[in-house]
PDB file of N, CA, C, O and CB in Angstrom:
ATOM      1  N   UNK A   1     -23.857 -50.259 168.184  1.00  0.00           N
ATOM      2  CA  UNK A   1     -23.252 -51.575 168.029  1.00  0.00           C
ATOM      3  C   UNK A   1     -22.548 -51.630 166.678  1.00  0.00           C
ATOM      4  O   UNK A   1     -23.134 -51.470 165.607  1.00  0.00           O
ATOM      5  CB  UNK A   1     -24.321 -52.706 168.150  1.00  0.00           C
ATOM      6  N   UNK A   2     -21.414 -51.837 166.796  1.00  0.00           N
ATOM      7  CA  UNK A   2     -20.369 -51.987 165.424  1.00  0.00           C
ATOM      8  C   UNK A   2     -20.169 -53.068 164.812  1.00  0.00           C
ATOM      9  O   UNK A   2     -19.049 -53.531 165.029  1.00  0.00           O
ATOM     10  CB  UNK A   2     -19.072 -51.702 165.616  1.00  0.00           C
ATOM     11  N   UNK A   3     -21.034 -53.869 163.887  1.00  0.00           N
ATOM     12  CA  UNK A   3     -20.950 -55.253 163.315  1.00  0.00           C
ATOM     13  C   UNK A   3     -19.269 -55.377 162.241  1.00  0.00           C
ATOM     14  O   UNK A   3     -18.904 -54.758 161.242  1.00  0.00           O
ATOM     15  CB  UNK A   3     -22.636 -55.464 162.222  1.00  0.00           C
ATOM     16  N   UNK A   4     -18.749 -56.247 162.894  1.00  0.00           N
ATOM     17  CA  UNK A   4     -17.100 -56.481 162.010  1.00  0.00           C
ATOM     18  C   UNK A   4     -17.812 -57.286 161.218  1.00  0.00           C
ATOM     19  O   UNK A   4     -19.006 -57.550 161.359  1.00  0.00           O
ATOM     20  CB  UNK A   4     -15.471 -57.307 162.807  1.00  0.00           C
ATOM     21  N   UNK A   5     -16.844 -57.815 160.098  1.00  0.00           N
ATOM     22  CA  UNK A   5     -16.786 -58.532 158.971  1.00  0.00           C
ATOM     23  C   UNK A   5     -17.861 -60.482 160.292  1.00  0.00           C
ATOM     24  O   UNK A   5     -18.986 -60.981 160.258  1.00  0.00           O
ATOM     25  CB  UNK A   5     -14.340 -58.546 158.132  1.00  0.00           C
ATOM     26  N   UNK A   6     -17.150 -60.644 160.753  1.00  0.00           N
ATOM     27  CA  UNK A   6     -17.550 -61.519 161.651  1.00  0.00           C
ATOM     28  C   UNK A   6     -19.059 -62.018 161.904  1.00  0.00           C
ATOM     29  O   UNK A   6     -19.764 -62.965 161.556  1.00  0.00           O
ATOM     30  CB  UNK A   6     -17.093 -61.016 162.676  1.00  0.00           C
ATOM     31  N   UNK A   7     -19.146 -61.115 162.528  1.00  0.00           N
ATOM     32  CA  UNK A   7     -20.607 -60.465 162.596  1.00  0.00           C
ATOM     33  C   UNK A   7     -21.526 -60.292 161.855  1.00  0.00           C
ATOM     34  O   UNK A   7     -22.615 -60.278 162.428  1.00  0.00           O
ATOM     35  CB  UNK A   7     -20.652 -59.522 162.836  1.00  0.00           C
ATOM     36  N   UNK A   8     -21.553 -60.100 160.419  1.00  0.00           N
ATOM     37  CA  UNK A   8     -22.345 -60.091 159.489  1.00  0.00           C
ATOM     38  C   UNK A   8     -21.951 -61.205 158.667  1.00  0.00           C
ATOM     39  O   UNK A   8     -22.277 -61.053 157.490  1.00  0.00           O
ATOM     40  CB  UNK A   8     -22.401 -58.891 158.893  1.00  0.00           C
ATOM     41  N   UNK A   9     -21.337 -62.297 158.932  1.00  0.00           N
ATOM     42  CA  UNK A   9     -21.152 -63.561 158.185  1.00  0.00           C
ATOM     43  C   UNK A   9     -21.875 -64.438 159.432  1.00  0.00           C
ATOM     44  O   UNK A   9     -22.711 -65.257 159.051  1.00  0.00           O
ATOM     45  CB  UNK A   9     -19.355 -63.984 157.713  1.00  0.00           C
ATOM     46  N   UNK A  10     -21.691 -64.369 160.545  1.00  0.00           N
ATOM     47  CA  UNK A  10     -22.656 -64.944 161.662  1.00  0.00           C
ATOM     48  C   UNK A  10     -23.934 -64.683 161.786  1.00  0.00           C
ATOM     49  O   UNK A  10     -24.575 -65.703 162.038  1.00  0.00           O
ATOM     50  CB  UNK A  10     -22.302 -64.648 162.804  1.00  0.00           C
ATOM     51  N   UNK A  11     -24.472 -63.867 161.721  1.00  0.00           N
ATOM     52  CA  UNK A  11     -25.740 -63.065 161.172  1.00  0.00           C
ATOM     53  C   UNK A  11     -26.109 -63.924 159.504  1.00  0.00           C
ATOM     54  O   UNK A  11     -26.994 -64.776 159.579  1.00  0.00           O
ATOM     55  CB  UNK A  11     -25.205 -61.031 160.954  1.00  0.00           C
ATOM     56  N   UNK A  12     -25.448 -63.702 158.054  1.00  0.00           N
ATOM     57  CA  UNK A  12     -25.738 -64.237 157.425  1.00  0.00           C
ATOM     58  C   UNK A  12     -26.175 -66.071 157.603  1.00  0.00           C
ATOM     59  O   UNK A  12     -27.277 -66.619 157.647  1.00  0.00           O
ATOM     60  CB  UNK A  12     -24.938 -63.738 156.797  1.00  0.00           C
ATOM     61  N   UNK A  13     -25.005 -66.540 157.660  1.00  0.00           N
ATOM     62  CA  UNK A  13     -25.000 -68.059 158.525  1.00  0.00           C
ATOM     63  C   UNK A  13     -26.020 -68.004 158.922  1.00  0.00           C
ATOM     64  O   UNK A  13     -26.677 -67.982 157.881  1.00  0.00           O
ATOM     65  CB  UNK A  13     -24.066 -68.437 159.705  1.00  0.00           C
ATOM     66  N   UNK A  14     -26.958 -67.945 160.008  1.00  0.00           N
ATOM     67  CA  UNK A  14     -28.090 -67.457 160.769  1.00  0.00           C
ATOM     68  C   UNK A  14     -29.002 -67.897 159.776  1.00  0.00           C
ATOM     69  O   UNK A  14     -29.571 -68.955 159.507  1.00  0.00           O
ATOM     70  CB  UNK A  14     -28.153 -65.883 161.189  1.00  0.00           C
ATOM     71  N   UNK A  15     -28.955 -66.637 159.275  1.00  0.00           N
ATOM     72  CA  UNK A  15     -30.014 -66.729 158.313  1.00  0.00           C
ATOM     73  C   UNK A  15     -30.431 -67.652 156.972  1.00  0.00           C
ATOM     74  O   UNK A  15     -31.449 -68.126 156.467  1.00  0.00           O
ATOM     75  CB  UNK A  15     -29.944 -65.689 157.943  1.00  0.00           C
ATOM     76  N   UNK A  16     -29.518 -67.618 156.817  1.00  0.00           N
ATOM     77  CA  UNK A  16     -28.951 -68.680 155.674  1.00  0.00           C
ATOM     78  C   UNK A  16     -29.591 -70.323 156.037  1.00  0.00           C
ATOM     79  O   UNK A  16     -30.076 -71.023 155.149  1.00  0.00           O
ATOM     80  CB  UNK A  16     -26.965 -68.701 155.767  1.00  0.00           C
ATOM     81  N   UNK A  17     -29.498 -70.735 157.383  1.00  0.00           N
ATOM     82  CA  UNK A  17     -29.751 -71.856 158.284  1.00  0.00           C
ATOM     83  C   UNK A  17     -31.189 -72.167 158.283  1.00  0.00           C
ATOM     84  O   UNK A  17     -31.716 -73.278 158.256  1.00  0.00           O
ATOM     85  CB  UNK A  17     -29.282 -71.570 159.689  1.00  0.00           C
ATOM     86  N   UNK A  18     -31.913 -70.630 158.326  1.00  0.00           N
ATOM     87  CA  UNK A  18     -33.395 -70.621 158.768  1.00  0.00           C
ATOM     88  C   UNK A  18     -34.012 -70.951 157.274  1.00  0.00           C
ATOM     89  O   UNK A  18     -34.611 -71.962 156.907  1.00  0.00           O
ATOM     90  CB  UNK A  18     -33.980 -68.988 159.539  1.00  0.00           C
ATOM     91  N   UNK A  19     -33.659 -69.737 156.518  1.00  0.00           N
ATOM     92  CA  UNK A  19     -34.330 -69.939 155.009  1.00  0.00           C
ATOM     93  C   UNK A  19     -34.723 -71.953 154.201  1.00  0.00           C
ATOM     94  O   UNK A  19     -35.707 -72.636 153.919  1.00  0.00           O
ATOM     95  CB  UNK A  19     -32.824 -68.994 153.848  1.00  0.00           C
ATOM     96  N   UNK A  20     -32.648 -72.115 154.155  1.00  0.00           N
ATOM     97  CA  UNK A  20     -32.915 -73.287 154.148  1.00  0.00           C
ATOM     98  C   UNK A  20     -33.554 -74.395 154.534  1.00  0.00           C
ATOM     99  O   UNK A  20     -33.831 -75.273 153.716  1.00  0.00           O
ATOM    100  CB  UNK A  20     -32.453 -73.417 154.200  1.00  0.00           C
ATOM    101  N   UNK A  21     -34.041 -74.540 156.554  1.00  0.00           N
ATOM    102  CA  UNK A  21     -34.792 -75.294 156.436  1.00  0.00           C
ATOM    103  C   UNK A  21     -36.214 -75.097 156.414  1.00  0.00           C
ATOM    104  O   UNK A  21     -36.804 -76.158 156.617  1.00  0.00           O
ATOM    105  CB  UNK A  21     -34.473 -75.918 157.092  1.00  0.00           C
ATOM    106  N   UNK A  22     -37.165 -73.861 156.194  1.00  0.00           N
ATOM    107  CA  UNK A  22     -37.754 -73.447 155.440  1.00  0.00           C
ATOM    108  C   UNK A  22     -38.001 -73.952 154.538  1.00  0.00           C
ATOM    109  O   UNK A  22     -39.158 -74.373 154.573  1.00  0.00           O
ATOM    110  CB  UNK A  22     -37.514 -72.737 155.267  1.00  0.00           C
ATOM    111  N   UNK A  23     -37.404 -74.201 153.497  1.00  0.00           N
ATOM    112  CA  UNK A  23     -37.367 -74.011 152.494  1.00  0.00           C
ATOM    113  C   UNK A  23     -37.400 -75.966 151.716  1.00  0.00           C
ATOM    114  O   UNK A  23     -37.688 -76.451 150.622  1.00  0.00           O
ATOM    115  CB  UNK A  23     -36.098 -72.883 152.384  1.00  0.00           C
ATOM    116  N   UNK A  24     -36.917 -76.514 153.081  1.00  0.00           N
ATOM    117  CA  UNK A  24     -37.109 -78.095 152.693  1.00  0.00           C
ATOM    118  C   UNK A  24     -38.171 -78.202 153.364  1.00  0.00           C
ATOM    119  O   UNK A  24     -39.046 -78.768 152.709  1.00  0.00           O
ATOM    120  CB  UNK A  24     -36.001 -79.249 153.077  1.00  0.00           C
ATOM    121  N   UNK A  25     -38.463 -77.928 154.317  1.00  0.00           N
ATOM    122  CA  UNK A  25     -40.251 -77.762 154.685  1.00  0.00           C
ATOM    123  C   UNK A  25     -41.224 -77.643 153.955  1.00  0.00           C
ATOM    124  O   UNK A  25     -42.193 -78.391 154.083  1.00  0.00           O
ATOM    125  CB  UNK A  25     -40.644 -76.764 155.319  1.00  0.00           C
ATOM    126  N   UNK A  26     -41.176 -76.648 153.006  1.00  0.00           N
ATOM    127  CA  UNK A  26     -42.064 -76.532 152.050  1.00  0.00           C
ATOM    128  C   UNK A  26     -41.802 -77.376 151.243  1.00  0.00           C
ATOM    129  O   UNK A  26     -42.905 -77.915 151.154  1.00  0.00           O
ATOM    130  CB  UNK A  26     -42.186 -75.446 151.525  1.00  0.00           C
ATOM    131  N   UNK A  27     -41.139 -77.931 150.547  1.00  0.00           N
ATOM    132  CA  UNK A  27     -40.770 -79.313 149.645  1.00  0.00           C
ATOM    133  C   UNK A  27     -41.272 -80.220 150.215  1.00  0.00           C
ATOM    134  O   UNK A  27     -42.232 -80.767 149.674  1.00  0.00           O
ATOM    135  CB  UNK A  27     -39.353 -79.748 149.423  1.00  0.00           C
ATOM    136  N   UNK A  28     -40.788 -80.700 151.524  1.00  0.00           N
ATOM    137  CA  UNK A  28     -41.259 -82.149 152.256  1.00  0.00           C
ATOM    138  C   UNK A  28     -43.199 -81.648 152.428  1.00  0.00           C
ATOM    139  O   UNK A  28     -44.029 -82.453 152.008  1.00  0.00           O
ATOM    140  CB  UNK A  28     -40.118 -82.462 154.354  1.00  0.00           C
ATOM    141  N   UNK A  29     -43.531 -80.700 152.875  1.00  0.00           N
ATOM    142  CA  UNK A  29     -44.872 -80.428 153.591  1.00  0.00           C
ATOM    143  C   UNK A  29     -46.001 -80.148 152.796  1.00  0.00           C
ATOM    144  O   UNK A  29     -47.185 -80.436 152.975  1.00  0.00           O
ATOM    145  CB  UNK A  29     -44.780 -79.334 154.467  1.00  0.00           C
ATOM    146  N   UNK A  30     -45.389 -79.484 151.811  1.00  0.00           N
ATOM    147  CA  UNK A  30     -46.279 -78.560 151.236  1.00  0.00           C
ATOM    148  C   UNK A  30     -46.377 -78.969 149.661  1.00  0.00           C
ATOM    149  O   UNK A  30     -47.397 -78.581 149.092  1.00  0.00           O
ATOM    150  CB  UNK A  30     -45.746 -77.029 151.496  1.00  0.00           C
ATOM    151  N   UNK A  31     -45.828 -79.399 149.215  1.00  0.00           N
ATOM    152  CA  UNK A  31     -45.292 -79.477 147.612  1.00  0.00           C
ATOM    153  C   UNK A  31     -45.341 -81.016 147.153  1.00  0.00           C
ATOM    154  O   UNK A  31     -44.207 -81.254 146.737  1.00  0.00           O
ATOM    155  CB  UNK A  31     -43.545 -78.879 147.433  1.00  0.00           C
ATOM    156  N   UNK A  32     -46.264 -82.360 147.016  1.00  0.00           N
ATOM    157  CA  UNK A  32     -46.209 -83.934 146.807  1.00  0.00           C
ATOM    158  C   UNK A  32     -45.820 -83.755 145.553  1.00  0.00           C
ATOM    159  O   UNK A  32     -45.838 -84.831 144.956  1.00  0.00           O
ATOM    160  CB  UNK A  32     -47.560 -84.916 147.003  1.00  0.00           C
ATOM    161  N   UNK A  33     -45.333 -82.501 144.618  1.00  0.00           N
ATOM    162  CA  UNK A  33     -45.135 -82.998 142.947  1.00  0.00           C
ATOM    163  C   UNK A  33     -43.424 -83.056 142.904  1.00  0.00           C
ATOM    164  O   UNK A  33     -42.730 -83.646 143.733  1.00  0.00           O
ATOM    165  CB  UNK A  33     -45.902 -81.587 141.534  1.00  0.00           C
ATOM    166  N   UNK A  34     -42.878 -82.210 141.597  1.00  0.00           N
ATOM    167  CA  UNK A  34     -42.014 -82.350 141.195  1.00  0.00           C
ATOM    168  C   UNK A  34     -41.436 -80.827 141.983  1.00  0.00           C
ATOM    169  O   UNK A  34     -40.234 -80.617 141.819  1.00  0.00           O
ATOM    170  CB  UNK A  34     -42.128 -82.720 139.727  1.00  0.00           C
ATOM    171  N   UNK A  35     -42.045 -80.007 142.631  1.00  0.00           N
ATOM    172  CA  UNK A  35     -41.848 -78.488 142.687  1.00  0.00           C
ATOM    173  C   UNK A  35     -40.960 -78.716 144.315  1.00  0.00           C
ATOM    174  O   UNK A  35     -40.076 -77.956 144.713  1.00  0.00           O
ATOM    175  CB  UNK A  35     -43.664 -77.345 142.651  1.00  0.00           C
ATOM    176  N   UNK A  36     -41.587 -80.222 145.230  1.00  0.00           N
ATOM    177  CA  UNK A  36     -41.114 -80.145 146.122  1.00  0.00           C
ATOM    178  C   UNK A  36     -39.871 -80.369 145.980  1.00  0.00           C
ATOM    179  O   UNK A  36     -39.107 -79.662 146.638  1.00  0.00           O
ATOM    180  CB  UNK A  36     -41.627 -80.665 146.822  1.00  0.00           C
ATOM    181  N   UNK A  37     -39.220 -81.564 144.953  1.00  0.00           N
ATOM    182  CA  UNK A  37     -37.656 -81.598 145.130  1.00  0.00           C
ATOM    183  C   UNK A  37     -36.698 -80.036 144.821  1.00  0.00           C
ATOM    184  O   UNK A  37     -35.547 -79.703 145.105  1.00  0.00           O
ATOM    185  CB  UNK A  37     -37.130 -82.842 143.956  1.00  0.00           C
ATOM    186  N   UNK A  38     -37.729 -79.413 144.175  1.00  0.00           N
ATOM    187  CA  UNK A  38     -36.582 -78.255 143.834  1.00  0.00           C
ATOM    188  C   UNK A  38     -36.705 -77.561 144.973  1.00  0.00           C
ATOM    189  O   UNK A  38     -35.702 -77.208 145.593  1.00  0.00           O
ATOM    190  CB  UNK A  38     -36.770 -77.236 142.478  1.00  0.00           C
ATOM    191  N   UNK A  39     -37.950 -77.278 145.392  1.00  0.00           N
ATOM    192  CA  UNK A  39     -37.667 -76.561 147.234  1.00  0.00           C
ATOM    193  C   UNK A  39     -36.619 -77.369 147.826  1.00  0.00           C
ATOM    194  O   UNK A  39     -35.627 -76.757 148.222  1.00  0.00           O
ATOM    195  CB  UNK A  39     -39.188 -76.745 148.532  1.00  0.00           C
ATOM    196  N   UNK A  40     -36.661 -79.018 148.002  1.00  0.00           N
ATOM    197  CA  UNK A  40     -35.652 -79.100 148.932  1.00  0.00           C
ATOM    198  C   UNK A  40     -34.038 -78.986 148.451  1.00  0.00           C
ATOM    199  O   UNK A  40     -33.090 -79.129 149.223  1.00  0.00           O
ATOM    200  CB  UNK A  40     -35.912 -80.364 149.576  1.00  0.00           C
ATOM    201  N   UNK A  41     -33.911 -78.633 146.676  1.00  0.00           N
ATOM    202  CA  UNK A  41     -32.668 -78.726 146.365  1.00  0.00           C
ATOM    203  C   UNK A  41     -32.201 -77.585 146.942  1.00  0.00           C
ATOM    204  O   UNK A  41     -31.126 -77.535 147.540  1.00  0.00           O
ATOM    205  CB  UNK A  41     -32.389 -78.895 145.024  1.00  0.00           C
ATOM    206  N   UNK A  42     -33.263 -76.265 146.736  1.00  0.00           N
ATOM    207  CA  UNK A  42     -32.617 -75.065 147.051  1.00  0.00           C
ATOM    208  C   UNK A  42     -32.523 -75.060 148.402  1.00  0.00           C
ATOM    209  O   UNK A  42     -31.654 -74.237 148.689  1.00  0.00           O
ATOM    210  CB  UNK A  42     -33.244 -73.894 146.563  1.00  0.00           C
ATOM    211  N   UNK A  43     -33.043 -75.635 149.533  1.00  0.00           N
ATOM    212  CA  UNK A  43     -32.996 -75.186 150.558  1.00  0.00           C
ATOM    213  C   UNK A  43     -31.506 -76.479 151.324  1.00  0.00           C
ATOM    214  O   UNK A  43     -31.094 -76.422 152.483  1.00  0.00           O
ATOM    215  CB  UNK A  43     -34.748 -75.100 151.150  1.00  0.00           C
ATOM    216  N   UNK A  44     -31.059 -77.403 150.335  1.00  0.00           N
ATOM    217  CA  UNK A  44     -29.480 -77.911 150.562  1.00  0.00           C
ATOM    218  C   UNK A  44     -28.456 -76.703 150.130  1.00  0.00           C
ATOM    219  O   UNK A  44     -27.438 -76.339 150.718  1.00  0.00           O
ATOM    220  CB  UNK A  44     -29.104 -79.387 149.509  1.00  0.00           C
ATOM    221  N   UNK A  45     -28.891 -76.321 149.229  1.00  0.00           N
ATOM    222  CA  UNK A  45     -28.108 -75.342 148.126  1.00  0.00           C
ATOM    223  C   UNK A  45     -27.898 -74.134 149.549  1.00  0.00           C
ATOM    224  O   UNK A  45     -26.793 -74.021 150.078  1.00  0.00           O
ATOM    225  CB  UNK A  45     -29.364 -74.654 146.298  1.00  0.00           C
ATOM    226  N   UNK A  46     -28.932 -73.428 149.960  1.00  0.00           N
ATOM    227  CA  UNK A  46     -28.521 -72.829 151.318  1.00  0.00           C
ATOM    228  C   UNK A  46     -28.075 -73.418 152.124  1.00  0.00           C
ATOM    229  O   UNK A  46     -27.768 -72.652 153.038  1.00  0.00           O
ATOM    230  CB  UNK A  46     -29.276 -72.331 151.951  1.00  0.00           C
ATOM    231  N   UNK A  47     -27.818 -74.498 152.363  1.00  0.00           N
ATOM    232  CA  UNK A  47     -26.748 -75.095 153.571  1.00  0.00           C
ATOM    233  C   UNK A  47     -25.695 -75.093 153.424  1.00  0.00           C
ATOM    234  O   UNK A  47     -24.941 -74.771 154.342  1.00  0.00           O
ATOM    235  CB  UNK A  47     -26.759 -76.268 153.970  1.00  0.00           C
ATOM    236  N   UNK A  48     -25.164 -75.517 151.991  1.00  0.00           N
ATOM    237  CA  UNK A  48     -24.032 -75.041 151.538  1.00  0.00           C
ATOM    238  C   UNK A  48     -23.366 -73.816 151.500  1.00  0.00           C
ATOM    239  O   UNK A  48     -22.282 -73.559 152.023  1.00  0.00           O
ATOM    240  CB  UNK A  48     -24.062 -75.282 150.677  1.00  0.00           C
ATOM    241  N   UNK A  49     -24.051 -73.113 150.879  1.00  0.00           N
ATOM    242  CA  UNK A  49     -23.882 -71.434 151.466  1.00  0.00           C
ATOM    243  C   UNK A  49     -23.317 -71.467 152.701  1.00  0.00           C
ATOM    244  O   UNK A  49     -22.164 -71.697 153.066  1.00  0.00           O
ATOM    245  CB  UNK A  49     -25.312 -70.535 151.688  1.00  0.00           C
ATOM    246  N   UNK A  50     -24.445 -71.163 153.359  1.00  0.00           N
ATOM    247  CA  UNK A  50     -24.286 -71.385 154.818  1.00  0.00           C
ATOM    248  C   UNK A  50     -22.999 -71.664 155.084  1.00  0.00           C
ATOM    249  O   UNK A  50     -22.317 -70.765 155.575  1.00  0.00           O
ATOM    250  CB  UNK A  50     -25.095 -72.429 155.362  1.00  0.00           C
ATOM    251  N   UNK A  51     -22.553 -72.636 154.883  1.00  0.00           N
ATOM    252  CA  UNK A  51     -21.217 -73.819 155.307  1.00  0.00           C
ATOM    253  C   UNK A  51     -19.938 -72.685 154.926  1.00  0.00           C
ATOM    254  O   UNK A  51     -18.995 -72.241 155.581  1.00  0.00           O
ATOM    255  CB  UNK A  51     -21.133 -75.718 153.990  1.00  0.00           C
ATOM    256  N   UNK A  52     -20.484 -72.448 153.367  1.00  0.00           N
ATOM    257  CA  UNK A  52     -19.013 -71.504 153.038  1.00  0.00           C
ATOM    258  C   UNK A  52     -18.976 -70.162 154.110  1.00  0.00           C
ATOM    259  O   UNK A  52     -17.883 -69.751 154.500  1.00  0.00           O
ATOM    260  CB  UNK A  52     -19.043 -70.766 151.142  1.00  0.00           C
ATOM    261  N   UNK A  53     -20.250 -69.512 154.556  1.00  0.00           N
ATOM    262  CA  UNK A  53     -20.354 -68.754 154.758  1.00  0.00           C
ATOM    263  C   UNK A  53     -19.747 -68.849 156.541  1.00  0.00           C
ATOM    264  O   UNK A  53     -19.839 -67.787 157.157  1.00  0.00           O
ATOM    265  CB  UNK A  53     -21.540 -68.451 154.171  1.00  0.00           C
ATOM    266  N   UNK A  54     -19.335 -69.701 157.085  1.00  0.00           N
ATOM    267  CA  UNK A  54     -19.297 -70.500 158.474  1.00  0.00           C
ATOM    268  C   UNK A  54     -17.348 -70.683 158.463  1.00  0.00           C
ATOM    269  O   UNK A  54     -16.480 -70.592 159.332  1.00  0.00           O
ATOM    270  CB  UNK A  54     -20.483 -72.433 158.365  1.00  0.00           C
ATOM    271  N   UNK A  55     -17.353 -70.921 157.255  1.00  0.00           N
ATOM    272  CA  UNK A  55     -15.817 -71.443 156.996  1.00  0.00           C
ATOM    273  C   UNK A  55     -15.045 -70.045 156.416  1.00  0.00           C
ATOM    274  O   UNK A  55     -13.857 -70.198 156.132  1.00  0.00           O
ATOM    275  CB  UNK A  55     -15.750 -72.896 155.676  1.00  0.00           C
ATOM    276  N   UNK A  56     -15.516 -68.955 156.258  1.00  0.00           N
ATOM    277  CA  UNK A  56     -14.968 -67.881 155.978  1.00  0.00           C
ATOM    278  C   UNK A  56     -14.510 -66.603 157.261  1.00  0.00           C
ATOM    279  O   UNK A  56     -13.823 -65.583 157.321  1.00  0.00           O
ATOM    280  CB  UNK A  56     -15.917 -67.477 155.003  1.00  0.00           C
ATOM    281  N   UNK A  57     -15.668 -67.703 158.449  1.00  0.00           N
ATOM    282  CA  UNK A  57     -15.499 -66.477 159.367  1.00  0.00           C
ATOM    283  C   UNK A  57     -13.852 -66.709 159.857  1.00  0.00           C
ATOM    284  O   UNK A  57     -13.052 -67.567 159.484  1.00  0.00           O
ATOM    285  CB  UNK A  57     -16.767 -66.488 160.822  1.00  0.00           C
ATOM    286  N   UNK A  58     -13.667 -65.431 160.981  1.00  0.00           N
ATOM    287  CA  UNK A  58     -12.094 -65.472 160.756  1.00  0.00           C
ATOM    288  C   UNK A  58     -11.164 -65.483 159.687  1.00  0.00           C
ATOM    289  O   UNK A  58      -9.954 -65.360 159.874  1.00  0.00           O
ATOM    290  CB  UNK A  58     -11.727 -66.345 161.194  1.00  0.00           C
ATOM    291  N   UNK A  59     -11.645 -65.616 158.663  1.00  0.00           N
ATOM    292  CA  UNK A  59     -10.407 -65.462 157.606  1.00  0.00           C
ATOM    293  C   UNK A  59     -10.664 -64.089 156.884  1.00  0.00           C
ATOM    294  O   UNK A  59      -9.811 -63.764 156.058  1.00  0.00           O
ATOM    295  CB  UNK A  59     -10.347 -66.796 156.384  1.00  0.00           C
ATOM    296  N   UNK A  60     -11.452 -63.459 157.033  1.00  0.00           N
ATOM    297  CA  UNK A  60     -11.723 -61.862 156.431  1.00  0.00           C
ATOM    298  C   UNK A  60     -11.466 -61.203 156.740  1.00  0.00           C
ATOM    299  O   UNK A  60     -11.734 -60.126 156.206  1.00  0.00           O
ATOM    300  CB  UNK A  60     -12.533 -61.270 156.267  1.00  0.00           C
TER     301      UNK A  60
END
């Protein structure tokens, strides 16, 4: 199987999607102090990613 540029930004995206909400999970679930907002900043901060990473496909 031959992954194009495409393909490994769809794949990233992917992943990128999961981590993040992960990652506000543990903020909202797991974390009642100050440690949870930074889980959920980082896990917006991967959505964003994500987003660029979504808006690049086709153009590479």
């Amino acid at each position: 199987m031959s992954m194009n540029k495409n393909t490994v930004l769809g794949y990233a995206t992917l992943i990128m999607i999961i981590m993040g909400v992960i990652l506000i999970g543990l903020g909202a679930f797991r974390y009642d102090d100050v440690a949870g907002w930074g889980f959920a900043t980082v896990g917006i901060g991967f959505f964003a990613i994500a987003w660029v990473f979504n808006a690049l496909k086709g153009r590479v």
